[in-house]
C-alpha positions as CSV (number, residue, x, y, z in Angstrom):
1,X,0.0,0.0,0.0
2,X,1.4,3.3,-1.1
3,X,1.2,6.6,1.0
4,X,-1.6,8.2,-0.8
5,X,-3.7,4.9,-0.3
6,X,-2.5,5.1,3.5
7,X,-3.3,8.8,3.4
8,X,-6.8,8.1,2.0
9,X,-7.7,5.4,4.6
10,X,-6.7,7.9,6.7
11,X,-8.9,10.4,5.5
12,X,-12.0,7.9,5.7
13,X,-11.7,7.0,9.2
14,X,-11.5,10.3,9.8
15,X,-14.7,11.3,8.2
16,X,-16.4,8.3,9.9
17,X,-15.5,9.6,13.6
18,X,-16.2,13.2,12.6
19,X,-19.8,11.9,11.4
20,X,-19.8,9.9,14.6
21,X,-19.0,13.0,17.0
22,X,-21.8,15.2,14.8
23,X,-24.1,12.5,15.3
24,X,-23.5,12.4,19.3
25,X,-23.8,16.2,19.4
26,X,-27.3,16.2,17.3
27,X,-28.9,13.4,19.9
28,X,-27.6,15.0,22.9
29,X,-28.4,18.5,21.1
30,X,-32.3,16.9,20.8
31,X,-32.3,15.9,24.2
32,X,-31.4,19.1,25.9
33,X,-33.9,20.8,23.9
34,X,-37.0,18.2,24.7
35,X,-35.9,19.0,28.4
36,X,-36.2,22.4,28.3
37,X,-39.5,22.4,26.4
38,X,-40.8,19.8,28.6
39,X,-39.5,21.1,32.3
40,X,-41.8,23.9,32.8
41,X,-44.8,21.3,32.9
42,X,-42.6,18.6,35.0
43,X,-41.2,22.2,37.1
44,X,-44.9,23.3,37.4
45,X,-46.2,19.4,39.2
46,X,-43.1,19.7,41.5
47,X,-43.8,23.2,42.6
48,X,-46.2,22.4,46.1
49,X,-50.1,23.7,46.4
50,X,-50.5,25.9,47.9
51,X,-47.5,28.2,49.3
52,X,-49.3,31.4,49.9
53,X,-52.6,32.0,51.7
54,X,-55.8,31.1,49.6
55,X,-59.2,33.3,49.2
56,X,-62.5,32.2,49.1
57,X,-65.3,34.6,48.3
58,X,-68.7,34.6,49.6
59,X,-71.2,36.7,47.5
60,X,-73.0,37.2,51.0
61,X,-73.2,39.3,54.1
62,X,-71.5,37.6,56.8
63,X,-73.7,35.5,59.2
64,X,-76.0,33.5,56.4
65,X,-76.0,30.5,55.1
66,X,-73.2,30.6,52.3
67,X,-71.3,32.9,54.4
68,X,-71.1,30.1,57.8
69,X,-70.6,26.8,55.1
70,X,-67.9,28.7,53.7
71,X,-66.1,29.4,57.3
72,X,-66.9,25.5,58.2
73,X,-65.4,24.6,54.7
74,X,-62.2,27.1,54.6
75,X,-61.2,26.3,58.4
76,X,-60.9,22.5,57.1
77,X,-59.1,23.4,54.2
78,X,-56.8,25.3,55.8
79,X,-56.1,22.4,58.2
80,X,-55.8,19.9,55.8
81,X,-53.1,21.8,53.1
82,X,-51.6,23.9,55.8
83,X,-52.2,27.2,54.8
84,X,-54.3,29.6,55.7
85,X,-57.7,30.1,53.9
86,X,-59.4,33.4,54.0
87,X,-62.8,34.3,53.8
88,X,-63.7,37.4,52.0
89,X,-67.2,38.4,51.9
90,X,-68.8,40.6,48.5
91,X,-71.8,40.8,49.0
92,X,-74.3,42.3,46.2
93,X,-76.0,41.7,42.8
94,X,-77.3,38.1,44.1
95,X,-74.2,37.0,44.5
96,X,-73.0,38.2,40.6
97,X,-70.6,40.8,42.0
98,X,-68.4,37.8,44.0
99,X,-68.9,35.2,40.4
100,X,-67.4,37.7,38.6
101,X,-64.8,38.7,40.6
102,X,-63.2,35.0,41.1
103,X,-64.5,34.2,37.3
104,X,-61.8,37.2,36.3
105,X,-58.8,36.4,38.6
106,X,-55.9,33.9,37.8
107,X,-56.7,30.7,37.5
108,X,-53.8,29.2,39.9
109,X,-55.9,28.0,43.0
110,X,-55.6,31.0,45.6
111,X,-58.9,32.7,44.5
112,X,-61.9,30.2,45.0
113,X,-65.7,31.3,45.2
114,X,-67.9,29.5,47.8
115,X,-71.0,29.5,46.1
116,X,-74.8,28.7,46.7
117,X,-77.1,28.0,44.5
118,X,-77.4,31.2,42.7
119,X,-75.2,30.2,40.5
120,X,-77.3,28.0,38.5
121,X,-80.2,30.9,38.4
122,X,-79.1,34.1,37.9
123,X,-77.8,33.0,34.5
124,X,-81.8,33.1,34.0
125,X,-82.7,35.7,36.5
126,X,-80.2,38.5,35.3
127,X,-80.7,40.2,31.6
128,X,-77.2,40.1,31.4
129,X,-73.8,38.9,33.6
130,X,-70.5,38.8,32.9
131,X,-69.9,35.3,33.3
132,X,-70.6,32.1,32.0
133,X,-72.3,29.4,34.7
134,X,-70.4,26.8,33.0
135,X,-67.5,28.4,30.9
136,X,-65.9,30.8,33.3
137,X,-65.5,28.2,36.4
138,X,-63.8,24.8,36.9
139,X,-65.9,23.2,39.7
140,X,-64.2,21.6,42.6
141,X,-67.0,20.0,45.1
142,X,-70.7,20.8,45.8
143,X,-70.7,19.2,49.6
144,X,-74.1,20.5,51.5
145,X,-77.5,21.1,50.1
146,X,-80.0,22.6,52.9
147,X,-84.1,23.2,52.4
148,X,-85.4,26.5,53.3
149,X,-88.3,27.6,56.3
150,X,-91.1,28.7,55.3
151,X,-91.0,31.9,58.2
152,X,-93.4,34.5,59.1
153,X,-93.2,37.7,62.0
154,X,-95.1,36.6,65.1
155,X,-97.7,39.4,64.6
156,X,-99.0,38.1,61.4
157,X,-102.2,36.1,62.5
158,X,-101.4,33.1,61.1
159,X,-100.1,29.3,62.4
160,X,-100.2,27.2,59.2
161,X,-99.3,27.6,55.2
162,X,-103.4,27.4,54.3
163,X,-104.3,30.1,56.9
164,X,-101.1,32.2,55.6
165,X,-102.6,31.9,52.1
166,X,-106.1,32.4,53.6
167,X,-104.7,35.9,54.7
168,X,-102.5,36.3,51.0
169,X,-105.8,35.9,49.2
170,X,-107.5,38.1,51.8
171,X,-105.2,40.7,51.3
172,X,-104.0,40.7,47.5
173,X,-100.8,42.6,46.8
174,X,-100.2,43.9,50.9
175,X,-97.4,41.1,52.3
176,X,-94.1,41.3,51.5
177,X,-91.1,39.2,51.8
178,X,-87.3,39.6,52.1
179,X,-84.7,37.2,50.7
180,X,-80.7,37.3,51.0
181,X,-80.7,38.8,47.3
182,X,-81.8,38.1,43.9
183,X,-81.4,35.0,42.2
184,X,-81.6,33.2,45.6
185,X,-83.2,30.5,46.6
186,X,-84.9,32.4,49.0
187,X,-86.0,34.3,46.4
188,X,-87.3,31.9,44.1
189,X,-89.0,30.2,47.2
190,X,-91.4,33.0,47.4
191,X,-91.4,33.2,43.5
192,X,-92.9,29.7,43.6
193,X,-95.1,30.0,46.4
194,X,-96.9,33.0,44.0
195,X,-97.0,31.3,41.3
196,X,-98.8,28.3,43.1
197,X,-101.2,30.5,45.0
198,X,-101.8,33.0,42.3
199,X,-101.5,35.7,45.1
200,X,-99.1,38.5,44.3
201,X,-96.4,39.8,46.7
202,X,-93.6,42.0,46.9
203,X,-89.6,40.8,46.9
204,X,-87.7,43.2,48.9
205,X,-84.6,41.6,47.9
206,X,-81.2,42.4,50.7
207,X,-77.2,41.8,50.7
208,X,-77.5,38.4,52.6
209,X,-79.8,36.2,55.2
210,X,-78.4,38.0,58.0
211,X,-80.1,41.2,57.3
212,X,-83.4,39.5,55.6
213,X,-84.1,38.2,58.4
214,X,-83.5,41.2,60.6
215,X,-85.9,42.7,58.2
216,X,-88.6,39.7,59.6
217,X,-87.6,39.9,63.0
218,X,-87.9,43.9,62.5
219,X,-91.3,43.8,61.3
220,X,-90.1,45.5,58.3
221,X,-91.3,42.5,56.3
222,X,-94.0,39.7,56.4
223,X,-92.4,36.7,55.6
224,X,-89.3,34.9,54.0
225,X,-87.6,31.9,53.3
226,X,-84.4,31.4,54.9
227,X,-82.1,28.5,55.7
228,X,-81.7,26.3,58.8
229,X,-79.0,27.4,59.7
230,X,-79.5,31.5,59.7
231,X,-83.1,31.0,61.5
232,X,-82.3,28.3,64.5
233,X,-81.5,31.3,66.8
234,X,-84.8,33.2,66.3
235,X,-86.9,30.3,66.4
236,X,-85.2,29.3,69.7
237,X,-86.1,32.6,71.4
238,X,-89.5,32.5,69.1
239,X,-89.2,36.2,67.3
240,X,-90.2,34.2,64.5
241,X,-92.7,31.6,63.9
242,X,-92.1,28.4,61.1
243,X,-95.3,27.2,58.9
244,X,-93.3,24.5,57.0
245,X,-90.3,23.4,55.3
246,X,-88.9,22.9,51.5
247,X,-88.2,19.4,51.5
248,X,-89.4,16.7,50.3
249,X,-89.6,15.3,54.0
250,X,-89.3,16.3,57.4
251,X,-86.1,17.7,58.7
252,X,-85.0,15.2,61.9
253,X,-83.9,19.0,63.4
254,X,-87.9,20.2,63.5
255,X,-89.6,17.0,63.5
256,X,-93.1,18.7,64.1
257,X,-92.7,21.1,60.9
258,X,-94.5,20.0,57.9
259,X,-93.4,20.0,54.4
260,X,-94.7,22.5,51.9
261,X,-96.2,19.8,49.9
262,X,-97.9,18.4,53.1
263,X,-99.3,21.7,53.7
264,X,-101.3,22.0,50.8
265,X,-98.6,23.1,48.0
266,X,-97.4,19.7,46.5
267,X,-94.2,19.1,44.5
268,X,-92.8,22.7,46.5
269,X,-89.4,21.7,46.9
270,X,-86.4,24.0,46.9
271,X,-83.2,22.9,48.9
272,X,-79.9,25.7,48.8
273,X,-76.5,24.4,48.0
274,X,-73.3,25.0,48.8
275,X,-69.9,24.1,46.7
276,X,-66.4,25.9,45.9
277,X,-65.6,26.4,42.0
278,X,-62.4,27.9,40.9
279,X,-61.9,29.9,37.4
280,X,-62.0,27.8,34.4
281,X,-58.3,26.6,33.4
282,X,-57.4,26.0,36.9
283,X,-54.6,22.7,36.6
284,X,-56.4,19.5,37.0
285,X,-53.8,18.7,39.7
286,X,-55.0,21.8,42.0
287,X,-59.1,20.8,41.5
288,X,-58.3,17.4,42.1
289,X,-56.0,18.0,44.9
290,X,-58.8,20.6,46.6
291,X,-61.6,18.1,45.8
292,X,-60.1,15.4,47.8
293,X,-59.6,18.1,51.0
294,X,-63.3,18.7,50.4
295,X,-64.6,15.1,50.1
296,X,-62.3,14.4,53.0
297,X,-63.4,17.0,55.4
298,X,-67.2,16.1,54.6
299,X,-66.8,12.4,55.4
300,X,-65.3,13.2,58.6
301,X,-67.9,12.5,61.6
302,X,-67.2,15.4,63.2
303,X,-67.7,17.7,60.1
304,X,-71.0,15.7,59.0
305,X,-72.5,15.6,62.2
306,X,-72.2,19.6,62.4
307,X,-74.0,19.8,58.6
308,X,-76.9,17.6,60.3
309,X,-76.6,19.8,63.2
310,X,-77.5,23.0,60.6
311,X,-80.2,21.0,59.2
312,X,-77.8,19.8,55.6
313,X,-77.3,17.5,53.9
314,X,-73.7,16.2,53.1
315,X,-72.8,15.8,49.5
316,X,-69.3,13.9,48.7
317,X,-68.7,13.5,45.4
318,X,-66.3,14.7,42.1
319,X,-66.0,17.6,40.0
320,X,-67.3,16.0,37.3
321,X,-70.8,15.5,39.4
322,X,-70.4,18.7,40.1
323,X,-70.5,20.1,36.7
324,X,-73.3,17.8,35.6
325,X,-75.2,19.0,39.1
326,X,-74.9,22.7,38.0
327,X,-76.3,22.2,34.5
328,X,-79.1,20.3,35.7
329,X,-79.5,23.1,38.4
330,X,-79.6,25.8,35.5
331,X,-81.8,24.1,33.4
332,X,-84.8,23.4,36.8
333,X,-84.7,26.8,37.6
334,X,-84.8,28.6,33.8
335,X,-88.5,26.8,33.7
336,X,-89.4,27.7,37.2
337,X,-88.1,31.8,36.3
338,X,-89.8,31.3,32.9
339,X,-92.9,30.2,34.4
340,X,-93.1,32.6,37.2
341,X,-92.1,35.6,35.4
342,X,-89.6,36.2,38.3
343,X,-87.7,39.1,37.7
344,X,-84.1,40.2,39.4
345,X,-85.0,43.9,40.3
């Protein structure tokens, strides 16, 4: 073999470890650059939920219903992730003023809305909001559902639902009634008792059930509907009197109230709920994370037996019941708002 042939050998190998050494470069090269494009999603599960101090609104004065399930709900949050969960209470609109709020704030877990059941009827109720029901929220867990009392001022001559009507049809367009704001179920309660009697009534609609029922206990109004837990402590003390209840059955708490329907108004049910939603786009790992806190806290004895205690009912299940809950919610109450002719102002 002469030199050039030795040379060209040479040459080849060469060549082949050059192409060799590329070749190792463009893998690694490949590599580096899938890590980087993948590492904010595998930096983003690492990072720990949460790490700052978590909000959840109440569209309600404090002291009613939404306003004491979301303290019983955010203290047991708080417990379980270990960081503190704030309740922040605006109050207004039926409740639109907090929906839209959360429904236009990052969707990263630290701004929740506890919310009752005007969310699946104000998107009826309301002309227009600035939300979407379904599009601007990812919901987390719906965990209580409570009936309303049917409540009236002690001076109003009555002691059942018939003899209240009695005095309704007596007395066409003079009683009143308060409710914790438009949209409500509280609201809608008195909606559907007009509708059924054919007896017109005026809404004097307020910022919560705190001050509707002031406004009973006042005198200001006749009557309202208002949850369990925001009437126990008049009825104790008996500044208001209870004709019946919104179930379909007897609440264990007032055993000796009747239901609507056994009072001379069948099918009257109406029951308020109470669940925590977070913007849409929220990660999957944070709603599933604060669903299972949720579920958690409501199986707990201690929790469950202070919902029964309030005259709830517990409700642990997913975020996908959830969602299918709400629509079914939205869809009950547009026929009930359509049919009543129930207006927001």
């Amino acid at each position: 073999m002469n030199n050039c042939d030795k040379k060209s050998i040479n040459g080849v190998v060469s060549r082949a470890q050059v192409d060799f050494v590329v070749g190792k470069i463009a893998v690694i090269s490949l590599c580096l650059i899938a890590s980087v494009v993948l590492a904010p999603r595998s930096w983003a599960q690492e990072v720990p939920y949460p790490t700052k101090v978590i909000k959840l609104i109440v569209g309600y004065a404090p002291g009613g219903g939404a306003d004491i399930m979301g303290r019983l709900i955010a203290r047991r949050i708080s417990e379980a992730l270990g960081q503190q969960v704030i309740v922040e209470n605006r109050a207004g609109a039926g409740q639109n003023i907090a929906t839209e709020f959360v429904a236009k704030s990052p969707s990263d877990g630290y701004t929740l809305l506890m919310s009752s059941s005007a969310l699946g009827i104000n998107v009826s109720l309301y002309p227009k909001i600035n939300y979407d029901p379904i599009k601007s929220f990812s919901p987390i867990a719906v965990f209580a559902q409570s009936p309303n009392l049917f409540l009236v001022h002690p001076s109003l001559p009555v002691k059942s639902t018939k003899e209240f009507i009695a005095l309704a049809k007596k007395n066409r367009g003079a009683l009143n009634f308060s409710s914790s704001g438009n949209g409500s179920s509280q609201h809608l309660s008195g909606e559907l008792l007009k509708m059924m009697t054919g007896v017109e009534m005026t809404h004097v609609p307020f910022k919560g059930s705190a001050p509707s029922l002031t406004a009973l206990v006042s005198g200001e109004v006749d009557f309202a509907f208002n949850n369990i837990p925001s009437a126990q402590p008049f009825l104790s003390n008996q500044r208001l009197r209870v004709l019946a209840i919104t179930s379909g059955k007897r609440s264990a708490l007032l055993p000796d109230v009747p239901t609507m329907s056994e009072s001379g108004l069948p099918n009257f049910e109406v029951a308020a709920w109470y669940g925590v939603l977070a913007p849409a786009n929220t990660p999957q790992e944070i709603i599933t994370k604060l669903n299972s806190t949720i579920v958690k806290a409501v199986q707990d004895p201690e929790f469950s037996a202070t919902l029964r205690k309030m005259g709830a009912d517990q409700i642990q299940e997913s975020p996908e019941f959830f969602s299918n809950f709400l629509k079914r919610e939205i869809d009950t109450w547009r026929k009930v708002i359509k049919a009543s002719n129930a207006k927001a102002g």
